[in-house]
N, C-alpha and C positions, 0 to 999 in steps of 0.2 A: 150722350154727354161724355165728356174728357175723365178718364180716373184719375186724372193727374191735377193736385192741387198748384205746382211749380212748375214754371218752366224754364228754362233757361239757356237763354240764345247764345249760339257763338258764332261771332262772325268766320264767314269761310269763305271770302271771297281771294283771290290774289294774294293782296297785299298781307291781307293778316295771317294768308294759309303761311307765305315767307316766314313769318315772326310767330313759327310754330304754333298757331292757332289749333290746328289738328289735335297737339298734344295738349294742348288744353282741354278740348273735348274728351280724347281720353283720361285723362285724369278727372277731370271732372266724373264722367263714369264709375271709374274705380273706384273712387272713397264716397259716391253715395251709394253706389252696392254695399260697400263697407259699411256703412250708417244706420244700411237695413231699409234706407228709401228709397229702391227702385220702383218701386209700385206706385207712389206717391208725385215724385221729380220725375221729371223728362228735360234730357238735354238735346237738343236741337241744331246742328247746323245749320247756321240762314248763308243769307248772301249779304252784299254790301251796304254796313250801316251809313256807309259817308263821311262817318269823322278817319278820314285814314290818317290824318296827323297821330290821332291817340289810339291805335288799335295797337297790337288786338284787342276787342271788345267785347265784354260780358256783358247780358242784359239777364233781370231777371225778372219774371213775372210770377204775379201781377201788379207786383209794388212800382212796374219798371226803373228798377235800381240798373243804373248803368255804370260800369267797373271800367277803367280806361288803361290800356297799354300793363295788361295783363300777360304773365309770363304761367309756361307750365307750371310751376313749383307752386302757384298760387293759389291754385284750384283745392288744396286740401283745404286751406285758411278759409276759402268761399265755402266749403262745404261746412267745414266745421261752425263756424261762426252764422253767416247768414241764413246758412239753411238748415241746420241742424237747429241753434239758436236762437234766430231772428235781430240779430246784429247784424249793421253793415261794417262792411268792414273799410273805415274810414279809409287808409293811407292809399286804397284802390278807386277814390271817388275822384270826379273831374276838378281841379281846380281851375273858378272864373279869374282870369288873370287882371279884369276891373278892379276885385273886390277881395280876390284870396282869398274867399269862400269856397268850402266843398257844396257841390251841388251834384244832389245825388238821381234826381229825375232831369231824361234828356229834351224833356217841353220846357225846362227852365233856362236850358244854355241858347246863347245868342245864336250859336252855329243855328242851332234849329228853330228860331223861333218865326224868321220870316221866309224859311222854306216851306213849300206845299208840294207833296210829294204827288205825282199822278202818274206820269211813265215808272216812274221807282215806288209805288205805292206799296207793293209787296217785297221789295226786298230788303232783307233786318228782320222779318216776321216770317216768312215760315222756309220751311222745310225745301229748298228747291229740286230736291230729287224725289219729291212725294206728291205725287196730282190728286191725291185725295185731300191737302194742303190749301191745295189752290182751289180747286173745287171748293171748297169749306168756307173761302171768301170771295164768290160769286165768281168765279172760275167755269168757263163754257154756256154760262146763261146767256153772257151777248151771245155764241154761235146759235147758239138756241131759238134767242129772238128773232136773229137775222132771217134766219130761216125758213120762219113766219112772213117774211114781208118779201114784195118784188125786188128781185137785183137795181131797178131805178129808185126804190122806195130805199135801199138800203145806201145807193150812194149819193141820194140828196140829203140823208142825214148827216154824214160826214161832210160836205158839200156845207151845210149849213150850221156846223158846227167851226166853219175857217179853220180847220188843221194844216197847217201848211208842214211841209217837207222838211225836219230836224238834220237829215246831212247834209244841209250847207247851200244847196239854192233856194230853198223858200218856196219852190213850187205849192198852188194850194193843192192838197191829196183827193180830194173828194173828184174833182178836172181830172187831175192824172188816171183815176179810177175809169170817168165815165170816157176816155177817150179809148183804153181799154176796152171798156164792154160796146162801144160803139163799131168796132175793128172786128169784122166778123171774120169766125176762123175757126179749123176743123180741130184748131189743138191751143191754149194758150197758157201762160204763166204766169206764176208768181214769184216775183224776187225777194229776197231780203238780204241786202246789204248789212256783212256785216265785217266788211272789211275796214276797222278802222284804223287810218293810216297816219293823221296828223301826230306832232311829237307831243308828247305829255295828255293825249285825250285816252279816255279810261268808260267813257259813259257805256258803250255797246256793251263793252266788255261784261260790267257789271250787271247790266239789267241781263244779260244773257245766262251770267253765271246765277245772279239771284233769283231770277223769275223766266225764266223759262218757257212757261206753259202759257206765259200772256202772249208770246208772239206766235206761238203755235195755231194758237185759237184765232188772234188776228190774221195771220197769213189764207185762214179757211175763209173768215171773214169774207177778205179780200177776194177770193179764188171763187166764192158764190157770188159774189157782186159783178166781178167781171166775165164770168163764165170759164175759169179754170177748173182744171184737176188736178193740177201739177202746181209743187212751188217746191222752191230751190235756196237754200240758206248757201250763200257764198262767204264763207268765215275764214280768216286766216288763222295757218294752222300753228301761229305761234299765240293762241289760245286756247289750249290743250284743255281749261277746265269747261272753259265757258263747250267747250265742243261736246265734254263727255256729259252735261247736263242738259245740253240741246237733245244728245240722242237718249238720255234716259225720258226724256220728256215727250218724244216724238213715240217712243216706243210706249208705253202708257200710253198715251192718246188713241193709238191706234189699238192695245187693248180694251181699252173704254170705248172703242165702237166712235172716237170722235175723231180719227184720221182712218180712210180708207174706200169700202164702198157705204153705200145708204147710210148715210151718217145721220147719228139721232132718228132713223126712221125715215128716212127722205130720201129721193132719189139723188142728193147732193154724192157726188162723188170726188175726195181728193187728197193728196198723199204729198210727205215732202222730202223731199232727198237734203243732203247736204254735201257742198263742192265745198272745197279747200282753195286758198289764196296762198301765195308764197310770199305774200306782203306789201306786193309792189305797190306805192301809193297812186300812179295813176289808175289802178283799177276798183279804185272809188266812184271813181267817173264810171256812169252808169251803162255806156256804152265802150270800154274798156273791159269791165268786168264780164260782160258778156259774152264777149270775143273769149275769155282767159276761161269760161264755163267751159265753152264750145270746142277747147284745147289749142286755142291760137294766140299767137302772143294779144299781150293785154294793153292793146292800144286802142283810143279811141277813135271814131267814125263822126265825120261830117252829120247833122242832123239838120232837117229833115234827111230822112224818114225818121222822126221817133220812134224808140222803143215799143211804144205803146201799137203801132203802127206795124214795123218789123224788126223784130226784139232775138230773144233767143230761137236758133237754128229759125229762124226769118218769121217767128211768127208773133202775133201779140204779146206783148211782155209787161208786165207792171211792176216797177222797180221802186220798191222804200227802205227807210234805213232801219235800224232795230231800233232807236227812239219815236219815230213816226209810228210804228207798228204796235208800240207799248201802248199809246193814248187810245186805239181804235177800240177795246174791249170798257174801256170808261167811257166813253163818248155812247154806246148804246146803253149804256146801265146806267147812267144818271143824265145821259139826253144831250141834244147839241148845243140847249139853251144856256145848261148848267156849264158845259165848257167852253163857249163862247162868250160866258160872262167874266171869264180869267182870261186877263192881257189886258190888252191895248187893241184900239179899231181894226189894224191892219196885221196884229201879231197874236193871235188865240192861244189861251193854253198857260204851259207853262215852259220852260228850257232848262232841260241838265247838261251843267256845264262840270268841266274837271278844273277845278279848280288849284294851281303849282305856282311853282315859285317859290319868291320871298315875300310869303303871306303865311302866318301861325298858324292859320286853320285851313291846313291842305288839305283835302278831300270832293268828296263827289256830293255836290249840290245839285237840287231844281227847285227851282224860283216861277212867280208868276211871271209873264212879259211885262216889261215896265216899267221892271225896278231899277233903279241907277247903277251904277259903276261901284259905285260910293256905298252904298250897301251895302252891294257884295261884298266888297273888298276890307270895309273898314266895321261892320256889322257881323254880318255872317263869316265873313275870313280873318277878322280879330286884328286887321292891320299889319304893320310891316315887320319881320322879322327885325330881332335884334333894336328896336326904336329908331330904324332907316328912316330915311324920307323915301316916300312914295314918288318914283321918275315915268312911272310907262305902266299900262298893261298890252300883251300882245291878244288879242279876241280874232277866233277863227285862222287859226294854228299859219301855218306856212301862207296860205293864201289870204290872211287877215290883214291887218296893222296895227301899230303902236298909238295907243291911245293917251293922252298926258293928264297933268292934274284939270286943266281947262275942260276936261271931258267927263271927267267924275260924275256928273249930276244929269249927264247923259241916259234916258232913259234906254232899259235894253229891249231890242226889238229888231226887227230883219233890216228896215228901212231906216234905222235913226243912226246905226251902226254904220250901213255901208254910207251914207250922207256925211260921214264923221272918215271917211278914208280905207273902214275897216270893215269887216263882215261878221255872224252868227257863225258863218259855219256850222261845224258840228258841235261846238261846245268847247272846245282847248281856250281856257283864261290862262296866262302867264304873268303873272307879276312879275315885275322888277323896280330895285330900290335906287338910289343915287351912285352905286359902286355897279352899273350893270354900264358897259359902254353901247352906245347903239349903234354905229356903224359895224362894231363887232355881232351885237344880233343880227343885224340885215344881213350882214358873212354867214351868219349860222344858219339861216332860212334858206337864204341862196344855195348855201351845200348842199343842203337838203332837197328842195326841188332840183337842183343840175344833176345831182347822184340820182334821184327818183324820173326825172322825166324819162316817157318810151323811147324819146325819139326822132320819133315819125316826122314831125310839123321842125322844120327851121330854126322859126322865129323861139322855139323853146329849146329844145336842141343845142344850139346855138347861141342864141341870148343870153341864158342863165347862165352860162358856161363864163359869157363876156364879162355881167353884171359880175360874179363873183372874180372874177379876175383883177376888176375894177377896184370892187371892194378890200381885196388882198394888200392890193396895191394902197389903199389907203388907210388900213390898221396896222401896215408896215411902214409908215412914214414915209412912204414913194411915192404920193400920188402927188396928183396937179391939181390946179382948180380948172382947170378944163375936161378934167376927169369927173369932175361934179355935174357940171353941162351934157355931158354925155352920158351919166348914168340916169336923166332926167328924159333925156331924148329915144334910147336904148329901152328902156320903161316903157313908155309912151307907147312904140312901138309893137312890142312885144304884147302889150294889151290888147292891142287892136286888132294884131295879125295871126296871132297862138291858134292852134285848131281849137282846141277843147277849152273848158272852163277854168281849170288846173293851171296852165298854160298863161290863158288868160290871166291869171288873179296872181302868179308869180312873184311880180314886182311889186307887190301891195306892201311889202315890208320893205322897201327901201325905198318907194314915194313915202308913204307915211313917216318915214323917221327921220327922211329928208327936210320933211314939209318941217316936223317940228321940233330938230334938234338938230338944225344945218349950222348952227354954232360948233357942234359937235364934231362938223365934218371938216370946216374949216379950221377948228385945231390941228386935226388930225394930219391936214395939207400944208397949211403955211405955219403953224407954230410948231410943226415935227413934235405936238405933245398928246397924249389920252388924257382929259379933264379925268375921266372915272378911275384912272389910274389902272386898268384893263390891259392894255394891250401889251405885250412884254416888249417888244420890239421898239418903244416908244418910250420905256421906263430905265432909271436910273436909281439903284440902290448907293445910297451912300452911310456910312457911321458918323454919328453925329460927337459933341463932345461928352453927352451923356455915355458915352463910352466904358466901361474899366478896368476892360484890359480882364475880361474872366476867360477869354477865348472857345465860347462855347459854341457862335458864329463860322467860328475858323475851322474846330473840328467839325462841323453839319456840313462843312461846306461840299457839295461833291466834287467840285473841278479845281477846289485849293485856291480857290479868286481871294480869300481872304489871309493878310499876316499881318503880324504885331506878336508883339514878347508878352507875355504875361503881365496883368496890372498897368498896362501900356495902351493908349488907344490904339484900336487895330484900324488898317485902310484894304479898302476892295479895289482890285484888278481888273477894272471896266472892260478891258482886254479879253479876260479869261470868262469872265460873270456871265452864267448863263440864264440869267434871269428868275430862277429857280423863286426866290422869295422863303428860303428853307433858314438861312439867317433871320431875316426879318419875323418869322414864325418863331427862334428859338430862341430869339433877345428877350430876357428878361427883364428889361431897363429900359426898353423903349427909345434903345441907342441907335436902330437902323431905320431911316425911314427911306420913300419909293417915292421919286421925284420925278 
């Protein structure tokens, strides 16, 4: 049993390490060795509690008081008061912005109330560089069990559990497994993806840096089921922490006798290296990342032959994401019954998704399958920033769509999503409000895949290169309405024709935004205006008579667009005006508006 009557968590993931979370830990240290409680407290680095709007985050147990957007200098106050004391220390608790109540336990706040955690179940609780941690809460049991049963016996549980594939095709995992063990071969492997590429998605990251030792134990899982020894974590290396907690965690493993040879007493034998990514988003794609193992560029391959089939350096490969891989140690420990009764018919489980934007409660969510848009968004993400109106979410990052208010009540699920224009993907939600323009996001998505695509294939190559060109062309007030016909037809194509899946899904953010904000587009053409008032190239600052002549417009200005005498209304040089909005920012009178 624990000597420690206290505990208390600090988040350490990314986000909160930026916002000197680190020194919070320290401190915290210091002044309860000061207090004479070391022996009593224990302070703990975890991983990702999820509220990243309000972090850094203190938790402390067992009361679990949760502290929110705590600084170092804090940590004396916590110690002195809550913990020496047993006061909270009020001005550090959450405020419900419903109610303007502090609420000091995190089962009371909405953020938390309709998540169920199950890939993230462990991280915010323990220690991720400590596998006696994980162990401590059933940590290596599923390898344990597995190990007991036939390699078939183990991948019809999974099988029968419906875990389908969390990076973004849905594939069911349990199939991808037995097509694997069916593929007989003198050498084969295990992958785990965890190169995540879309803009704003944060999930891998997390569960890699918080918990650790869950994918480690599933990758063996996996490697006994299909008849490996070998698996291979492909991580980009602009994840330096998640990276140094994979290998504190592989390295323990393997002192514990649970990576290596005769694992647990068995003649199971298997060990996992880690390759590094250099970021490129098409080596998500399972058969790109391969090739970039293998040290060749990171382009994908025609399939058939699946991976599963001929994979790395040509031999069987089983390839899942680190969210697929989180769920496989729960699925043996509470059964496939128990996780096939979370979801929806065709969507098992639960999905972490990263939740950004213009939504209050920014952070890393998992939900069961089948909860609405509407939920998420206006429930657990606390609604629009600032009292916006809600315009769009973007779901399944670059290769998703734009979803509208008509879609809100939209259950979430693989199939109801892409039936609505958009995809699960791996988890990237974006919100945006009434001030977001959409042809301008379709621009920024487009960037995105044209800069990221290998190559290889043409119709991508090529295409995105056109689509954005197109799109330039019409958030700078040049475009045609035969430029709209053509970015519909140019789409179309490139769906059909793209080698890979990447490729394929491309133009999913500019059918969707088309479909349901071509109002939007045909401002942008025939009335030369941005409704969202977005685009600069389309906008017009002018000084209204609310004016008074304080010239404080005139000196912000950088290029001198702006004159008038003191006490005089000033006029802008439409000429000169670089659009900046640095006036319109420093009017204290609400005398320039953006037309």
């Amino acid at each position: 049993m624990s000597q420690y009557t206290m505990h208390i968590l600090v988040c350490g993931g990314t986000g909160c390490i930026s916002s000197r979370s680190h020194e919070i830990v320290e401190n915290l240290k210091l002044h309860i060795e000061e207090a004479g409680m070391s022996d009593t407290v224990q302070v703990l680095t975890t991983g990702c509690f999820g509220f990243c709007e309000k972090g850094p985050i203190v938790k402390i147990l067992p009361d679990n008081t949760f502290y929110v957007q705590v600084k170092p200098e804090d940590a004396k106050e916590i110690v002195l008061e809550h913990v020496v004391k047993g006061r909270k220390v009020e001005r550090l608790l959450y405020i419900d912005p419903a109610t303007d109540d502090s609420v000091s336990d995190s089962k009371h706040m909405d953020f938390y109330k309709k998540q169920m955690r199950v890939a993230l179940r462990n991280c915010g609780f323990i220690d991720p560089e400590n596998i006696d941690e994980y162990i401590a809460r059933d940590g290596y049991a599923a390898l344990g069990q597995t190990l007991a049963m036939t390699q078939q016996e183990v991948i019809d549980e999974v099988k029968k559990a419906g875990l389908r594939g969390r990076g973004g095709g849905g594939f069911p995992t349990g199939l991808k497994w037995e097509f694997a063990y069916k593929n007989k071969s003198d050498q084969k492997y295990v992958v785990c993806n965890a190169d995540e590429g879309d803009p704003g998605a944060f999930m891998d990251r997390s569960i890699l840096e918080g918990d650790p030792n869950s994918i480690v134990e599933a990758m063996a899982i996996c490697g006994y089921a299909i008849g490996a020894n070998k698996g291979l974590v492909y991580i980009r290396a602009e994840y330096p922490l998640a990276v140094k907690r994979l290998e504190i965690a592989i390295n323990q493993a393997r002192t514990y006798g649970l990576l290596g040879e005769n694992i647990l007493g068995t003649d199971f034998n298997f060990d996992i290296e880690i390759k590094f990514g250099a970021g490129a988003f098409v080596c998500g794609e399972e058969t790109a990342l391969i090739h970039s193992m293998e040290g060749l560029r990171g382009e994908p391959t025609t399939k058939p032959p699946f991976p599963a089939e001929s994979g790395y350096w040509n031999k069987p490969t089983n390839v899942n994401n680190v969210e697929t891989l989180a769920n496989i140690p729960v699925i043996f420990l509470k059964g496939a019954d128990w996780f096939s009764q979370i979801g929806t018919e065709k969507s098992k489980g639960t999905k972490v998704f990263a939740l950004a934007g213009k939504i209050n409660n920014v952070g890393l969510i998992e939900v069961p399958m089948g909860i609405t848009l509407r939920e998420v968004i206006y429930d657990i993400g606390g609604g629009i920033k600032d009292g916006k109106k809600f315009k769009s979410v973007q779901t399944g990052g670059p290769s998703g769509g734009c979803l509208t208010e008509k879609d809100l009540d939209t259950p979430i699920d693989f199939d109801n999503l892409i039936a609505k224009g958009s995809m699960m993907g791996s988890g990237g939600m974006i919100v945006m409000d009434e001030t977001d323009c959409m042809p301008a996001v379709a621009k920024f998505y487009l960037e995105f895949t044209e800069e990221e695509s290998c190559g290889k294939c043409t119709p991508c190559r090529v295409g995105t290169k056109r689509l954005c060109e197109i799109l330039t062309k019409i958030v700078e007030g040049k475009g045609t309405m035969e430029d709209l016909d053509i970015l519909k037809e140019l789409s179309a194509v490139i769906k059909d024709t793209a080698l890979c899946g990447l490729g394929q899904t491309a133009p999913n953010p500019v059918l969707s935004t088309l479909e349901a904000f071509e109002d939007e587009y045909i401002a942008h053409v025939r009335d030369h205006r941005c409704p969202a008032g977005k685009c600069s190239a389309l906008l017009e600052y002018n000084i209204t008579d609310k004016c008074i002549g304080c010239t404080a417009c005139s000196r912000i200005c950088p290029v001198n667009a702006i004159s008038g005498s003191p006490k005089q209304k000033h006029t802008i040089d439409h000429a000169k005006c670089i659009k900046c909005g640095a006036c319109m920012t420093k009017c204290r009178f609400g005398a320039i508006v953006k037309e």
